[in-house]
DORONU-868059 format. One record per residue (C-alpha): residue number from 1; residue in one letter; x, y, z. Coordinates in pm, whole numbers, padded with zeros to 5 digits, always signed. Example, Ala and Ser with C-alpha at 12.3 -4.5 7.8 and 13.67 -1.06 7.14 Angstrom:
<rs>
R   num   residu       c1       c2       c3
R     1        a   +01230   -00450   +00780
R     2        s   +01367   -00106   +00714
</rs>
This chain:
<rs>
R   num   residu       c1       c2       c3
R     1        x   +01653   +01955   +02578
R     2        x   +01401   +01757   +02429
R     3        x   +01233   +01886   +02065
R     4        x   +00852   +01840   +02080
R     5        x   +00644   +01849   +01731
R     6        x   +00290   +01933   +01782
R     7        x   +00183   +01981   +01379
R     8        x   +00324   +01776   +01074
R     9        x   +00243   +01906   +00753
R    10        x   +00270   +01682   +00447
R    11        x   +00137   +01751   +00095
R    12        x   +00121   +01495   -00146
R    13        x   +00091   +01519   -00542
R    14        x   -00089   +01206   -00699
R    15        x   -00041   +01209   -01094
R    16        x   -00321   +01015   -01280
R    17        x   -00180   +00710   -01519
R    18        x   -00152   +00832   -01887
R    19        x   -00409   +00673   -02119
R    20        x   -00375   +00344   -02260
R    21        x   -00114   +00258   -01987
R    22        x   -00145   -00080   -01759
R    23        x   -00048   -00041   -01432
R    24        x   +00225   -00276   -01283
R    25        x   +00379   -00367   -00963
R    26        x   +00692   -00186   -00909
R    27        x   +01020   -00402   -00873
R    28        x   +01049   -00486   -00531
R    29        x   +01431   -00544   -00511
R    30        x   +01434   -00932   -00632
R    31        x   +01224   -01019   -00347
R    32        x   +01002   -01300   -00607
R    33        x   +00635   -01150   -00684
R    34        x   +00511   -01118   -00988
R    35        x   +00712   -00754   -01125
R    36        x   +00609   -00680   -01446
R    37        x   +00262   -00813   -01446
R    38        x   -00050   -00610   -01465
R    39        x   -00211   -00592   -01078
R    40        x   -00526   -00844   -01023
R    41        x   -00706   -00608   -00839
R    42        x   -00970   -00828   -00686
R    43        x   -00647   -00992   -00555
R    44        x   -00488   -00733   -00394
R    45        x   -00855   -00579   -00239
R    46        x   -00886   -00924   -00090
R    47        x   -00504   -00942   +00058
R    48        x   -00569   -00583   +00172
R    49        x   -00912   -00681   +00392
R    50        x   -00809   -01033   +00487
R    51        x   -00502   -00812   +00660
R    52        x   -00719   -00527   +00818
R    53        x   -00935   -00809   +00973
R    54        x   -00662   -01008   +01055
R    55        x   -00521   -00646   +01321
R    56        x   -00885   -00628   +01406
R    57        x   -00884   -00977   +01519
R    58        x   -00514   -00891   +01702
R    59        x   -00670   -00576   +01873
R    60        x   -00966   -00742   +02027
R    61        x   -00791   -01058   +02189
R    62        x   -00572   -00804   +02371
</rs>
């Protein structure tokens, strides 16, 4: 007999970064990047939209 789940519950717990920290990119299991730099921002915004629009652009020519 099949289990159906109508509700998922899921808390989350977000820390803030302690002062006078830089954020970094975790280690992403030797997979090149740039681990142990600080995170260009402006970089990763761009990526991030140049992706969404990229599945928009997916979406519509279906």
């Amino acid at each position: 007999m099949p289990i159906e789940i109508k509700e998922l519950h899921i808390k989350v717990t977000v820390n803030p970064p302690e002062a006078g920290s830089l954020r970094q990119e975790p280690d992403n299991g030797g997979r090149g990047g740039s681990a142990g730099k600080p995170v260009d921002k402006e970089a990763l915004i761009a990526e991030c939209v140049e992706q969404v629009l990229q599945i928009l652009q997916n979406k519509t020519e279906r």
